[in-house]
N, C-alpha and C positions, 0 to 999 in steps of 0.2 A: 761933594763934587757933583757939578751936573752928568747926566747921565741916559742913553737912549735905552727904557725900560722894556720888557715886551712881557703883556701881562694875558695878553689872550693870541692863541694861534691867528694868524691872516688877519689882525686888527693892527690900525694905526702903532707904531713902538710912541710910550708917551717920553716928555721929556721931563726929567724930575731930580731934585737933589735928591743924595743918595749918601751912607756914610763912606769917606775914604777906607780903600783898602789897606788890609796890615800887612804888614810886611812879613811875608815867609823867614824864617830863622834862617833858611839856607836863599835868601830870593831878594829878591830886589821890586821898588815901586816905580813905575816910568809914571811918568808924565807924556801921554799921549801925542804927537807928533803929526800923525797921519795911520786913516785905518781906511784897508779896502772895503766896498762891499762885494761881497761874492756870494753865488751858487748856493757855496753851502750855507751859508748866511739866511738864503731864503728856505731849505732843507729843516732847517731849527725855527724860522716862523711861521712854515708851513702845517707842523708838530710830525713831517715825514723822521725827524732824528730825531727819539726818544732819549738820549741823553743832557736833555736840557731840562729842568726844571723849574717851571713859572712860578712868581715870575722871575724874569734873567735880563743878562746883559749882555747882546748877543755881541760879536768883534769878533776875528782874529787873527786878521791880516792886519797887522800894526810895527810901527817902529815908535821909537822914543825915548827919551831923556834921563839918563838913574835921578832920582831923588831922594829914595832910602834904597839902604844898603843892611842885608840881615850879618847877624854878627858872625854867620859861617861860611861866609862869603870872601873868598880871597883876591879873585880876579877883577872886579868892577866897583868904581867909586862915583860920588856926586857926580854930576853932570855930563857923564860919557853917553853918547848917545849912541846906540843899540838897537839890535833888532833880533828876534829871536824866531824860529819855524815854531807853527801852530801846534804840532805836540814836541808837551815839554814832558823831554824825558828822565829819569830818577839818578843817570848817573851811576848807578853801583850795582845793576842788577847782573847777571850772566850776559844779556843781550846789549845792554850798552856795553859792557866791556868787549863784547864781539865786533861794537858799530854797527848793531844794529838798532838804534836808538828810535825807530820808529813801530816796533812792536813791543817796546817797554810794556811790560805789566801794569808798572806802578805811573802811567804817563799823565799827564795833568793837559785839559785843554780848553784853555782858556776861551771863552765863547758859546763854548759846550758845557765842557762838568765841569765849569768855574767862571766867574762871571767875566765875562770881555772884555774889548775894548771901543765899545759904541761909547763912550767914555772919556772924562780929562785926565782921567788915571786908573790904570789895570796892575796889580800884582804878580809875577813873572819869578814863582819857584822855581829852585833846582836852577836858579842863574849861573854858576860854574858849569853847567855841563849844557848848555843852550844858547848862551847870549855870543851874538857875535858884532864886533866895532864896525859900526859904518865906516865908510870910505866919505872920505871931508867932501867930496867933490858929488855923493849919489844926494839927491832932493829927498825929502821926507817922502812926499806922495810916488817918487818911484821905490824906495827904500821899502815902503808897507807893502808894497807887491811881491819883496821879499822873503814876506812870511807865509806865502802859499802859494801864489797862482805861479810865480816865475820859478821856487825853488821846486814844488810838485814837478811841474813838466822839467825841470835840470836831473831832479834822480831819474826821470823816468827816462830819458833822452838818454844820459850819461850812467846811472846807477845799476840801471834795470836794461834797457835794450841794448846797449853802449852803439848808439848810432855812428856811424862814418863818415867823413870828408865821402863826397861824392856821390853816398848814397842817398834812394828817396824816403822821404819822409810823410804820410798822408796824415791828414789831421781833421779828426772828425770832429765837428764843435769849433766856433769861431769865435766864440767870446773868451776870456782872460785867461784862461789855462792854453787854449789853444792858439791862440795871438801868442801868446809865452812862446810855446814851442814852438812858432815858426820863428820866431827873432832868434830864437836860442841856434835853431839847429842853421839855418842862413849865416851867423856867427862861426857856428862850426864848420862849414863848407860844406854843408847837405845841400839840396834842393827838396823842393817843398810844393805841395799842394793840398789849397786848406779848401773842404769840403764843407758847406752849409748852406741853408735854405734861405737867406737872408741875403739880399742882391747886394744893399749896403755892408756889410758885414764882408761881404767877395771881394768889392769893389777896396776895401779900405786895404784888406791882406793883400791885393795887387800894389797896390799906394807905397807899401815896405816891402818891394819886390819881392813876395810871394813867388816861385815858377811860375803856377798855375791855379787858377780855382776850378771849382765843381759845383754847380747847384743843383744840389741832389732833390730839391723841388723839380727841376724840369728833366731828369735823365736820372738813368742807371745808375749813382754815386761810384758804385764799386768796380763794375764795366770801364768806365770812363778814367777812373785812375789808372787802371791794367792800360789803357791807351794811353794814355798820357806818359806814364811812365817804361812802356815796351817791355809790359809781361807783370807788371806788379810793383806796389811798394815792396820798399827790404823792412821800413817798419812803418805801423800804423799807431796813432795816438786816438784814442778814443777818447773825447772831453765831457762828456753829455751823462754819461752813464744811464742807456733807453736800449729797449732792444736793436728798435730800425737802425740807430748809425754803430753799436756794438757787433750786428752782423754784418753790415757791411764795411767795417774798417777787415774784419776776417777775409771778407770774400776780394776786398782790395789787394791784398797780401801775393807776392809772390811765393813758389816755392821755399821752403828755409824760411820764409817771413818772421817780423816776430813781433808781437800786438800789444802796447800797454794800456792796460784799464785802468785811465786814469778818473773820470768822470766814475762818481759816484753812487751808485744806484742802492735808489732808496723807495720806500711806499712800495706801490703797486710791481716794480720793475727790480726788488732783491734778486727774484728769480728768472730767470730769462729759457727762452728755448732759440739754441743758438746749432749753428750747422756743424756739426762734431764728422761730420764725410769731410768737410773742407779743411779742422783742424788735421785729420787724420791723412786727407791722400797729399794734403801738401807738407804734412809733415812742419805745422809750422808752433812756435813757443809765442807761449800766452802769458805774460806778466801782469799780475799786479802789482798797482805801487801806490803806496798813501804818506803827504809830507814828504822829509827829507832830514836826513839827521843832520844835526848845527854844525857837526865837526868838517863839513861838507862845504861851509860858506865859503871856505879862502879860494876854492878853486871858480867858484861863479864869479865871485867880487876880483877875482885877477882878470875873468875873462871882459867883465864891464872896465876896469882901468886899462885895460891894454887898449881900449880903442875898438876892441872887432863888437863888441855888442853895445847897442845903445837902446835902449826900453823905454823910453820916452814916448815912442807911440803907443805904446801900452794904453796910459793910462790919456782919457781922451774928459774926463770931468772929475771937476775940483770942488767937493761942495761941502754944506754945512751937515751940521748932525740932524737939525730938522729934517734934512731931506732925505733920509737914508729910508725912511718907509716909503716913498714916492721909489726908491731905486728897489728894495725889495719887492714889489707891487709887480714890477715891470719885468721880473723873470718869470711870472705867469707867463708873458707873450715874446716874441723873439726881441733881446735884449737891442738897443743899436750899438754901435762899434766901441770896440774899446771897454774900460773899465771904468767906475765909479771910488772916486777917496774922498773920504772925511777928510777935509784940513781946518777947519772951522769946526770949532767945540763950544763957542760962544751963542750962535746962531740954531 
């Protein structure tokens, strides 16, 4: 199968046949559909996530197609087309049976510690306890936003903060985790102001009635939300995972605030020095949240069929797997709007 390789950190991914994947005894083979590129995409060609091993196949923001079916697979056959959250969990351990299927032990993640889906086909273990049916009517290239950038910010929105009708929501980071969260939580009846340095990037969040933006290039970031919002966000989303927008999604906070770390910090920025007077005199809760457990799909995938969320601006280019180092390249510098999918595998 063709295949986007990555054989050296921050060099070109080459394009190379490669052998088909086998089929997990408990797992299924898709036939590739559409695969985002994201953030953390560039994290593993950057060599900042030591869980990859070169060389590899990075992906795993994907949907698509069963083609093989392993024989301890009860739920899913030929041609059902699926889409599964980026860790795939084991299904049997204490913590899946808790539903908490994203600190599985035993979690397998494809793009990381197994090869991806930059890909015309990725191998998808542990398919009973991950795979969930698309909806006839969701597009492939919105479908693969399914597997990280949309469902990451839904637990953290719904799982981890449980946002409210009416409350505010600040969103530090504007690119695909944070576009996610403001569609998601506008859906929900929050109001919303999304924060970043990128005029374009503001301008587009206004474009899906955004409340409000913030260009924390030219002002206060965190100041200006407490204005905007009359005393503070009720929660903040952090997308970046960097000190400057991790401190100040804190100091955006109102009283009781409550802050999810969703943007992932890696390399230089594991460890941060962050204002622990402003956790403490505001008395406010710090979440983290990584993925989304599968058993969690029915309630997104209701809220996209009901009509109140539509993700379509999400996703603003449609390209080939050639180009996907041209899209990793470009999170060096402030990404433009929206997000990039693989729907071409031939190219």
């Amino acid at each position: 199968m063709r295949a986007a390789l990555l054989t050296a950190h921050r060099a070109p991914l080459s394009l190379d046949t490669v052998p088909d994947p086998d089929c997990p005894a408990d797992g299924v083979v898709l036939k590739v559909l559409a695969c985002g590129v994201c953030r953390s995409d560039w994290h593993v060609w950057t060599g900042a996530d030591a869980d990859a091993a070169l060389p590899h196949v990075p992906g795993h923001e994907f949907c698509g197609e069963v083609q093989e079916v392993g024989p301890l697979v009860r739920g899913w056959q030929v041609g059902d087309r699926v889409v599964a959250p980026f860790i795939l969990a084991c299904g049997h351990c204490p913590d899946c049976a808790s539903g908490h299927q994203t600190i599985c032990a035993r979690q397998v993640l494809p793009g990381f510690t197994a090869p991806g889906a930059f890909a015309e086909r990725v191998a998808v273990p542990h398919a009973d306890a991950n795979l969930a049916r698309l909806p006839e009517a969701l597009p492939p290239e919105i479908a693969a936003a399914c597997g990280c950038r949309v469902t990451t910010a839904w637990h953290g929105l719904t799982g981890r903060a449980a946002l409210r009708p009416g409350e505010w929501l600040a969103v530090f980071g504007g690119g695909g985790v944070g576009l996610s969260a403001a569609l998601l939580a506008r859906a929900m009846g929050a109001r919303v102001v999304v924060v970043d340095v990128v005029a374009e990037k503001l301008d587009y969040a206004l474009s899906f009635d955004a409340d409000a933006v913030v260009n924390a290039g030219e002002t206060d970031a965190a100041e200006a939300v407490r204005e905007i919002t009359r005393g503070g966000a009720h929660v903040a989303m952090e997308a970046l995972g960097i000190p400057a927008t991790t401190e100040a999604a804190l100091r955006s906070l109102r009283k009781l605030g409550r802050m999810v770390q969703v943007g992932m910090p890696a390399g230089d920025h594991t460890t941060m020095a962050l204002p622990w007077d402003v956790v403490y005199s505001g008395q406010l809760a710090i979440y983290g949240t990584r993925g989304m457990p599968g058993w969690r799909y029915p309630s997104l995938f209701a809220l996209i069929e009901s009509g109140a969320l539509d993700l379509a601006p999400l996703v603003t280019r449609r390209i080939a797997l050639s180009d996907v180092s041209a899209e990793l390249a470009a999170f060096d510098a402030p990404a433009p709007p929206g997000v990039a999918v693989v729907t071409d595998f031939a190219a």
